[in-house]
C-alpha positions as CSV (number, residue, x, y, z in Angstrom):
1,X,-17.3,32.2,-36.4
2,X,-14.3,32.8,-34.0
3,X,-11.2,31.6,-33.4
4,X,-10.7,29.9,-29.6
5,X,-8.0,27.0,-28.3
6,X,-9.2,23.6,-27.3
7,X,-6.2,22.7,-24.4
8,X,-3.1,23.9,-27.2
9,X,-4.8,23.5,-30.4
10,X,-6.6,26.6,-31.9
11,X,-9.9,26.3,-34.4
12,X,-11.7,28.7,-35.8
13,X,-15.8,27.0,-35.5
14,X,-19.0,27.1,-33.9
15,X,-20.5,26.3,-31.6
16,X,-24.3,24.6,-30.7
17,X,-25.9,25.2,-27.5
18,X,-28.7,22.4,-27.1
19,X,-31.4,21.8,-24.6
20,X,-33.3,18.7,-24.1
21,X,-36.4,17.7,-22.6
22,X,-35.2,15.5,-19.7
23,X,-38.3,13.5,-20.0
24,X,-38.4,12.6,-23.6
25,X,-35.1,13.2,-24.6
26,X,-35.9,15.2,-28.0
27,X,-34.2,18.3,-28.7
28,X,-36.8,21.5,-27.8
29,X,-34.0,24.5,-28.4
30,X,-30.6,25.2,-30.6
31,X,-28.4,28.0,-30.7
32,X,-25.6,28.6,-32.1
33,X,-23.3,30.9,-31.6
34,X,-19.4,31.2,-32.2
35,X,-17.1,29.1,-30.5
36,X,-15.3,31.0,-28.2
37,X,-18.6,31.8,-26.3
38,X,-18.9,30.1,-22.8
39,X,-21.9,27.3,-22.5
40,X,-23.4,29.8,-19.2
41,X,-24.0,32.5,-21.6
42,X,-26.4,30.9,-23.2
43,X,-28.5,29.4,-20.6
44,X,-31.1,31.9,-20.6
45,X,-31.8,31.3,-24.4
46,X,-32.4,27.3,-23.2
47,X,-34.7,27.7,-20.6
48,X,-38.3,27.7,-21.9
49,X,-41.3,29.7,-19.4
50,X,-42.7,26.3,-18.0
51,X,-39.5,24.6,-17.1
52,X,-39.4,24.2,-13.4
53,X,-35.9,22.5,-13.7
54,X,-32.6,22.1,-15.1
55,X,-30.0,19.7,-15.1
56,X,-26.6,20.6,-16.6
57,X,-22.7,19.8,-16.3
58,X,-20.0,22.2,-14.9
59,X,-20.3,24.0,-17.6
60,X,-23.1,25.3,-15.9
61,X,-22.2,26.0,-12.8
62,X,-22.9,29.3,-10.9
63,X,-26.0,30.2,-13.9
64,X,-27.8,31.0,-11.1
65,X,-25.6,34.4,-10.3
66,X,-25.7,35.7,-13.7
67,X,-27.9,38.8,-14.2
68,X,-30.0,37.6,-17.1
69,X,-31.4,34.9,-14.6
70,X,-31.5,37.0,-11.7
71,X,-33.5,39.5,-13.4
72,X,-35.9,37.5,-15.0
73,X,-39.3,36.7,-13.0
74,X,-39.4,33.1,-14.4
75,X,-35.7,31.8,-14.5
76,X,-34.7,33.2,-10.9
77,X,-37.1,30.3,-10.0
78,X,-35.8,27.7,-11.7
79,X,-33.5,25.5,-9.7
80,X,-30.4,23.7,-11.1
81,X,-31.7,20.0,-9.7
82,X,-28.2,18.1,-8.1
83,X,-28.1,14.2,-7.6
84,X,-28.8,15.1,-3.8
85,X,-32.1,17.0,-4.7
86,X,-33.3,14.4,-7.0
87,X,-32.3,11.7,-4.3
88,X,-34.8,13.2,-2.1
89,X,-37.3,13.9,-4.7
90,X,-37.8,10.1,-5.4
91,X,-37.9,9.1,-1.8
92,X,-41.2,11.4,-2.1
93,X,-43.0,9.5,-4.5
94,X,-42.3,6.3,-2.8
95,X,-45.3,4.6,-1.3
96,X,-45.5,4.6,2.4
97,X,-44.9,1.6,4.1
98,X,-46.3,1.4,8.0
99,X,-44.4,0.2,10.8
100,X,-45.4,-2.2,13.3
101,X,-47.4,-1.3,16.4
102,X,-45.0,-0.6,19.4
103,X,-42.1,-0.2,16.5
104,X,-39.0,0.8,18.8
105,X,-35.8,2.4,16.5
106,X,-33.7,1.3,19.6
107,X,-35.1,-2.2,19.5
108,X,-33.6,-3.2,15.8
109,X,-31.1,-5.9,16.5
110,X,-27.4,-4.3,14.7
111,X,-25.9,-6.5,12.6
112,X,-22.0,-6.9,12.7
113,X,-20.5,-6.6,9.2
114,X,-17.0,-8.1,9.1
115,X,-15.4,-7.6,5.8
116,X,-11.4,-9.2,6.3
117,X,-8.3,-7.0,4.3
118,X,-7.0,-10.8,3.8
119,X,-8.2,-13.4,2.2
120,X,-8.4,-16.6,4.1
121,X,-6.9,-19.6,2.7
122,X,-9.6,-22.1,3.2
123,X,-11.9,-20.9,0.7
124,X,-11.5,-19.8,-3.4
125,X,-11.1,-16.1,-3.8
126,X,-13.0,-14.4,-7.0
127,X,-11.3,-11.2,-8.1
128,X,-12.9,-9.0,-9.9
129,X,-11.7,-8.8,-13.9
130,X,-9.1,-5.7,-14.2
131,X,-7.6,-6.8,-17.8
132,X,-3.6,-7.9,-18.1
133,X,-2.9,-7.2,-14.6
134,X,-5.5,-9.8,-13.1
135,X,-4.0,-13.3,-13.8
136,X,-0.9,-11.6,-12.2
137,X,-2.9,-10.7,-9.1
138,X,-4.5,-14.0,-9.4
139,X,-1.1,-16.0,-9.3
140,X,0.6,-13.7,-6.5
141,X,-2.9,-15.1,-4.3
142,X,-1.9,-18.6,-5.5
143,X,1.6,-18.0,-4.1
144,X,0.9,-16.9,-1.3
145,X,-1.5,-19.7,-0.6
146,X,-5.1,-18.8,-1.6
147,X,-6.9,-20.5,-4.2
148,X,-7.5,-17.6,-6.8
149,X,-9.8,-17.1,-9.8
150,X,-10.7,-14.5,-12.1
151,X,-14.1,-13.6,-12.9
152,X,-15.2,-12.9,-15.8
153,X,-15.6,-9.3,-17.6
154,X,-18.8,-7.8,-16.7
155,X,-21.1,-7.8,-19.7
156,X,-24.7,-7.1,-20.2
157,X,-26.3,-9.8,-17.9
158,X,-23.7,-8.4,-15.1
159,X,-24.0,-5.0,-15.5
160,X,-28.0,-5.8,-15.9
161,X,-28.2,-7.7,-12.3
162,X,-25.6,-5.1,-10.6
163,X,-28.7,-2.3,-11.9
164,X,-31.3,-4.1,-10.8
165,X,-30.4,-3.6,-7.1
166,X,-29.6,0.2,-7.4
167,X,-32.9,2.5,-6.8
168,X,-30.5,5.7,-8.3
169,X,-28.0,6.2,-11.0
170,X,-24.8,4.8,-9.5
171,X,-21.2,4.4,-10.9
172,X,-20.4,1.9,-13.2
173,X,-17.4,0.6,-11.3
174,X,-20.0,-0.7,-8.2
175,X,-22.6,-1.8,-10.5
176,X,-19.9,-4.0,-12.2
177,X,-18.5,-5.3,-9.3
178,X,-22.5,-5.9,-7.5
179,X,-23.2,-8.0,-10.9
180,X,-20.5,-9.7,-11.1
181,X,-20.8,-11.4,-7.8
182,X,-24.7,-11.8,-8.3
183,X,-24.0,-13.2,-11.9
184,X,-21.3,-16.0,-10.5
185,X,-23.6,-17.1,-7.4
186,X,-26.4,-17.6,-10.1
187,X,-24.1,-20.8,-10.9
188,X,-22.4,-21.4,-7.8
189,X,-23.7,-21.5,-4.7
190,X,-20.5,-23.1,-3.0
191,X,-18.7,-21.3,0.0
192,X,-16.9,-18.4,-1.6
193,X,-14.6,-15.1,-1.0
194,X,-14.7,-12.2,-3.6
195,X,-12.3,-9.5,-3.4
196,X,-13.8,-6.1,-3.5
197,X,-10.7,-3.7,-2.3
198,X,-12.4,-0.4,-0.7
199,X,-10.4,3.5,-1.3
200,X,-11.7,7.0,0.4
201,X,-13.6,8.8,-1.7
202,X,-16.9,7.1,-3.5
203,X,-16.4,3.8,-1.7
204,X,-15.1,6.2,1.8
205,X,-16.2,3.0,4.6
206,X,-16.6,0.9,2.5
207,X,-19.7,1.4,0.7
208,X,-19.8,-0.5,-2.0
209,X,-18.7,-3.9,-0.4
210,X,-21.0,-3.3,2.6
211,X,-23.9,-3.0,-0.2
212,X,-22.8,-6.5,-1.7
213,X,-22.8,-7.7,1.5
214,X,-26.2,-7.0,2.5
215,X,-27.5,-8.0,-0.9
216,X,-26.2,-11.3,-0.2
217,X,-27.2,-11.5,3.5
218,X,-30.8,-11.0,1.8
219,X,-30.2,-14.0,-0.6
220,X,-29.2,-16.1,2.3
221,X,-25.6,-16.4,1.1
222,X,-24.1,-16.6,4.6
223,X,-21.1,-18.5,2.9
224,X,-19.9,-15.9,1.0
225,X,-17.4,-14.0,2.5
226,X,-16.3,-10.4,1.4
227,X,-13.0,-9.6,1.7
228,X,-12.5,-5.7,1.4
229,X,-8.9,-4.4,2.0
230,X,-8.4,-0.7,2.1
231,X,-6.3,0.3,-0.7
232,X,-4.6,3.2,1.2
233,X,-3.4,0.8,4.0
234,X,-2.5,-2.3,1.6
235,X,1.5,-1.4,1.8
236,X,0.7,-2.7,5.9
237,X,-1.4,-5.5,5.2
238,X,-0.6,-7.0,1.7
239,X,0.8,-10.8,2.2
240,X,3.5,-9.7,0.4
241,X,4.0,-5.9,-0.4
242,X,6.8,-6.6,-2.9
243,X,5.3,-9.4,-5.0
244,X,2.4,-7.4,-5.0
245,X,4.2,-4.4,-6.8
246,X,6.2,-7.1,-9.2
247,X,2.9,-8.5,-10.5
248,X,1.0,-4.9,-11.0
249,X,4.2,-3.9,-12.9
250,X,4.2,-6.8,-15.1
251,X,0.5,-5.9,-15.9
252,X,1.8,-2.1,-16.4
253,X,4.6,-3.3,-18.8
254,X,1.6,-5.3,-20.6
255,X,0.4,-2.2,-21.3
256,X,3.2,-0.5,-22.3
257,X,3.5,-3.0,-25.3
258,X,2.0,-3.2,-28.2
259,X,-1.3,-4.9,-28.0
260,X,-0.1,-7.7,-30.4
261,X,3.3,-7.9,-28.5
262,X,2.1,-8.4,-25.1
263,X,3.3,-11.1,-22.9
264,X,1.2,-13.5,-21.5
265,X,3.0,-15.0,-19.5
266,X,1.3,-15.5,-15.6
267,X,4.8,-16.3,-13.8
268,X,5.6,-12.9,-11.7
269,X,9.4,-11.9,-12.5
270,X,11.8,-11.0,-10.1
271,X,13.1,-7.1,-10.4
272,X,16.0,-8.2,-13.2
273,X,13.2,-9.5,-15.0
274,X,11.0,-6.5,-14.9
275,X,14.2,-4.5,-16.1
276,X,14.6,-6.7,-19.5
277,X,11.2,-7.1,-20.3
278,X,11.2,-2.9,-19.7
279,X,14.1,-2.8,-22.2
280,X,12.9,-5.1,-24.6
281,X,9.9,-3.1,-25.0
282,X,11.7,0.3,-24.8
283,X,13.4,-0.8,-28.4
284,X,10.0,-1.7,-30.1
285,X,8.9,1.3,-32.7
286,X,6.1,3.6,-31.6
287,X,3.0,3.2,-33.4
288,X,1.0,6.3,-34.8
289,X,0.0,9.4,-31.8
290,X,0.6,8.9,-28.6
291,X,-2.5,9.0,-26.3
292,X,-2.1,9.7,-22.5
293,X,-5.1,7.6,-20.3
294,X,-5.6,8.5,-16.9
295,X,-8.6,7.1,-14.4
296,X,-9.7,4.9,-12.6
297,X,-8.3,1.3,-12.8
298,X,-11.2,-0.3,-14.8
299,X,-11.9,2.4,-16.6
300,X,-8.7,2.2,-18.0
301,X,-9.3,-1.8,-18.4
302,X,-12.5,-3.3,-18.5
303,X,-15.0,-0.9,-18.2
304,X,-14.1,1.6,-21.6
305,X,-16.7,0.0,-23.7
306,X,-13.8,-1.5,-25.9
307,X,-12.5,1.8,-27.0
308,X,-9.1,1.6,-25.8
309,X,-8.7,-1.8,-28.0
310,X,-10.1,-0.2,-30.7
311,X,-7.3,3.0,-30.8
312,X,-4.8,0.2,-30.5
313,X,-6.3,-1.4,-33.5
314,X,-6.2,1.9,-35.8
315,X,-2.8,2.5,-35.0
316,X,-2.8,4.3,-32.2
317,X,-0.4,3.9,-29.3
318,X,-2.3,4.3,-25.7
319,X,-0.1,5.0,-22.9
320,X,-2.7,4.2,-19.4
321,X,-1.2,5.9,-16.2
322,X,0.8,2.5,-14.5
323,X,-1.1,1.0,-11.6
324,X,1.9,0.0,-10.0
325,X,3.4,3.9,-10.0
326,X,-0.7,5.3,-8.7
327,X,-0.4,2.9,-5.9
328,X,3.1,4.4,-4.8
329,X,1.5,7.7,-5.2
330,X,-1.0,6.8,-2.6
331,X,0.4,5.3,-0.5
332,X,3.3,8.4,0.2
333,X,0.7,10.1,0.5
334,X,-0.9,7.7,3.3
335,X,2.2,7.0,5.1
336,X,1.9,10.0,7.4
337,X,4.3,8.5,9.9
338,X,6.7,7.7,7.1
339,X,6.7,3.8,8.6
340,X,7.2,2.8,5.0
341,X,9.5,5.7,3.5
342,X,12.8,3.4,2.8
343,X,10.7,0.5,1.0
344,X,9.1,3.0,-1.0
345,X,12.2,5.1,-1.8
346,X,13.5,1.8,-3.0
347,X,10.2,1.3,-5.1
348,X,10.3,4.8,-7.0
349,X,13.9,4.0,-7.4
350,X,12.8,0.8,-10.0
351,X,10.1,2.6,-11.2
352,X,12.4,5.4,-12.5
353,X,14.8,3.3,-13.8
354,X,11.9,0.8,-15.5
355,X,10.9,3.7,-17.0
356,X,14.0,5.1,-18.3
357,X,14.1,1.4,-19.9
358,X,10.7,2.0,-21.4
359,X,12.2,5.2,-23.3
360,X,9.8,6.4,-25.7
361,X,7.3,3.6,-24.4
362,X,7.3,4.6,-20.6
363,X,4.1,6.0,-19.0
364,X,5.9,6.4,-15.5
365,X,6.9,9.9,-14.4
366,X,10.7,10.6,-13.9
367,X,10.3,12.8,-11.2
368,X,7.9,11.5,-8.3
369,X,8.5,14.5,-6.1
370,X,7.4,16.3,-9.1
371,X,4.0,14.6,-9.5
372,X,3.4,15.4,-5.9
373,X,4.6,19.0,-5.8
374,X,2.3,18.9,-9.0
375,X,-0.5,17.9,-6.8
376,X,-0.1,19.8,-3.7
377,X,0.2,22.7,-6.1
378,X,-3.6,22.0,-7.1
379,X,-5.5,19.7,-5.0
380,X,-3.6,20.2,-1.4
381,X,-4.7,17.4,1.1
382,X,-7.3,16.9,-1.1
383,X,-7.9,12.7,-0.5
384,X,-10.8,10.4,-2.4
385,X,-10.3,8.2,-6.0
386,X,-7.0,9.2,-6.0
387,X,-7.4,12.3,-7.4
388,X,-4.3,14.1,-6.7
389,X,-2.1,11.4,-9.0
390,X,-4.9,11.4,-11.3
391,X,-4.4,15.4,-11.5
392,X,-0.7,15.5,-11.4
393,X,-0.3,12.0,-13.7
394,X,-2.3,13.9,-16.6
395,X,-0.2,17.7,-16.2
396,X,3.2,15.3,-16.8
397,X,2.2,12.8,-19.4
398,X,0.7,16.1,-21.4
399,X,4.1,17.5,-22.2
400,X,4.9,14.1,-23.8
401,X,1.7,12.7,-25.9
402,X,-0.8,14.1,-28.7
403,X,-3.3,14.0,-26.9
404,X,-4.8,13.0,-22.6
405,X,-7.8,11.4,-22.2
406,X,-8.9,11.5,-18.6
407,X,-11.5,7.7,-18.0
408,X,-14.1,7.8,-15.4
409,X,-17.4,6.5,-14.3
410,X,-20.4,8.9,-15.3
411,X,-21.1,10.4,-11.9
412,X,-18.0,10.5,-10.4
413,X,-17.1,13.3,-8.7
414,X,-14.0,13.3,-8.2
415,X,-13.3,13.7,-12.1
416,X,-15.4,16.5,-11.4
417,X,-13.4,18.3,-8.9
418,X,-10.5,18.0,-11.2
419,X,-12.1,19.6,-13.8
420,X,-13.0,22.8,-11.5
421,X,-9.3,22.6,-10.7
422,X,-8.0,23.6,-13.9
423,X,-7.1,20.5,-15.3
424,X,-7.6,21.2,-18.6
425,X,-5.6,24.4,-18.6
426,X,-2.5,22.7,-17.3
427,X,-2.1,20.6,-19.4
428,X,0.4,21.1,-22.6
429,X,-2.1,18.7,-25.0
430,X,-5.7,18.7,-25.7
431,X,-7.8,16.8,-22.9
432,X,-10.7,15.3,-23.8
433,X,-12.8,14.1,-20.5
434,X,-14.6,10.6,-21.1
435,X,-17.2,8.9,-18.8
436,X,-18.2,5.8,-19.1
437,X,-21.6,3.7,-18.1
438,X,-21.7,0.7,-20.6
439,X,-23.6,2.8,-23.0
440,X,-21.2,3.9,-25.5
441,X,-22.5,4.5,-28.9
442,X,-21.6,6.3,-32.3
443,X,-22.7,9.9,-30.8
444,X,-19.4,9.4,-28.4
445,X,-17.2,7.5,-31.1
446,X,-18.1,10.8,-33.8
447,X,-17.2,13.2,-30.4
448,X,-14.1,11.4,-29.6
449,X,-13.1,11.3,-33.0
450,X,-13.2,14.7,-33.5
451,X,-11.2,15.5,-30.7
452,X,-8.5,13.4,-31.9
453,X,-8.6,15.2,-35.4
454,X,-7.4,18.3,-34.0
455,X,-4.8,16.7,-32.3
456,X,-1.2,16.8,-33.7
């Protein structure tokens, strides 16, 4: 046994080095070995003489330099197999389908995709479900003259139709957002709109709602329109830019209650509103540790398997990095012409002072040129899943909570890069990464839980 740290907490443990059959799943080899010892060392003591493959995590990245490998006539030749590789690997097994006779690449007819930033106002708009902010988002539609609704949270039967259309493992997030639409046109086949906003990074070009587009063009759902604005442009082309922040902040103060506290209320407020609700919130007592979340929107929502509730329900007080304050981020660091610099000056202003109002409550950073020095610091121009607020939003809470816990798809690599940027070492309190893909179970509640254990 050895002593190590785990982000600022030190134990003295061990530590099991597993490897599983990717096949079977069972368990072929365990060692153990104290904890300060580095996954990579052990690699070579995993790797059996007929293994032609191995899939790890960072943890494992670079094996293939280290001497033990290198050296040894098997392992050198075993290849660490990346979602790319294994991509390609399937598209060799599938069966091969002829084309026609005098088949001309040129001659395929190109289909125009329009997918709208706006919705029109002729037809009703689903959104999809992103927990106490969407009847917000759903009302400032309404006022602005579309006819909104709110579908529901994806669950099995969604989740199950979104997977159905995927050949590969893809993040949750688009498999959510592919069932849900599939799941509601089971039951409705009137003319429609669902709102499926687009970002740089997994869904760069729209991806994801140019997939549910073409899934519906092959269901014959011609109706359905997709509207897909680009949430790094949606300060230019939102209906109304400042309604749009008043309704994401009311979802954020939501949050910033407790759960059996939270307000309910649809109506947007006006800024004076925001401030006493803020205030009236700052003066209700903290609740057992602190926890800082910071990911992507529905993972910090709908798609957590229920485990943010369930914190909330043992005590815990969960502080989610505010939407409204992550879409400021973004879009500074979009404005490259600075078109929108006094509005948004104007915006971190309220932000600061609802957070100062939110005291002991507030999950909104004091200093904004300090989450973006933060950021520059480690992720320069780095752009995709808004990574560099996720990065710098996590290195500020951490001076402030018990605990972070960063929330992303499984897959995603952008929690990925963070990682190999030193996240965990900036911050001031344990991190714990979680990744979710509707299959959480007691093996990630027991991990989880023993994170939090160690944690003041």
């Amino acid at each position: 046994m050895h002593q190590t740290r785990k982000g600022n907490v030190w134990c003295f443990s061990m530590k099991c080095h597993v490897g599983v059959n990717a096949g079977s799943g069972l368990v072929h080899t365990i060692t153990v070995t104290s904890a300060n010892k580095h996954d990579i060392t052990e690699t070579a003591n995993l790797i059996r003489e007929d293994d032609e493959a191995v899939d790890g995590d960072s943890g494992y990245l670079g094996v293939q330099k280290r001497s033990e490998i290198q050296q040894n006539e098997h392992f050198s030749k075993v290849g660490v197999i990346t979602r790319v590789e294994a991509f390609l690997n399937s598209l060799s097994h599938r069966p091969v389908q002829p084309l026609p006779a005098n088949f001309q690449i040129e001659d395929v007819p190109i289909r125009r995709v329009s997918m709208p930033a706006r919705a029109e106002t002729d037809k009703p708009l689903y959104l999809p479900n992103l927990g106490e902010y969407t009847p917000l988002l759903a009302r400032y539609f309404v006022q602005n003259g579309v006819d909104a609704h709110i579908l529901p949270a994806p669950d099995e039967h969604a989740v199950g139709l979104g997977r159905a259309q995927t050949s590969a493992k893809e993040y949750l997030p688009f498999v959510a957002l592919l069932g849900g639409v599939l799941a509601d046109r089971e039951t409705d086949v009137a003319p429609a709109q669902f709102l499926i906003p687009q970002s740089e990074g997994a869904e760069a070009d729209g991806q994801y709602a140019r997939v549910i587009r073409a899934e519906l063009d092959r269901l014959g759902q011609d109706d359905v329109k997709i509207v897909a604005p680009m949430l790094e442009r949606l300060y230019e082309n939102a209906m109304d830019r400042d309604m749009l922040m008043r309704a994401l902040l009311m979802g954020d103060l939501a949050y910033a209650a407790p759960k059996a506290q939270r307000n309910k209320s649809n109506e947007i407020p006006t800024w004076d509103e925001l401030n006493m609700q803020a205030e009236t919130i700052g003066n209700l007592p903290i609740a057992g540790r602190k926890i800082a979340v910071i990911g992507t929107p529905l993972c910090q929502t709908v798609l957590d398997d229920g485990v943010w509730r369930t914190l909330e329900d043992e005590g815990e007080t969960i502080l989610r990095a505010p939407l409204a304050e992550a879409l400021c981020f973004l879009w500074r660091d979009s404005d490259e012409k600075r078109t929108a610099k006094a509005w948004l000056d104007e915006i971190e202003a309220n932000l600061r002072k609802i957070g100062r109002l939110l005291g002991a409550r507030s999950p909104f950073a004091p200093d904004m040129d300090a989450l973006r020095r933060t950021a520059n610091a480690a992720l320069g121009r780095f752009a995709g899943a808004n990574g560099r607020y996720r990065y710098a939003k996590a290195v500020q809470m951490s001076a402030n909570v018990s605990a972070v816990l960063t929330a992303a798809p499984r897959y995603e690599n952008a929690a990925m890069i963070l990682d190999m940027r030193g996240l965990r070492e900036a911050c001031q309190a344990p991190l714990l990464e979680l990744s979710f893909d509707h299959d959480w179970d007691e093996t990630a509640w027991a991990r989880l839980r023993s994170f939090l254990y160690y944690c003041r």
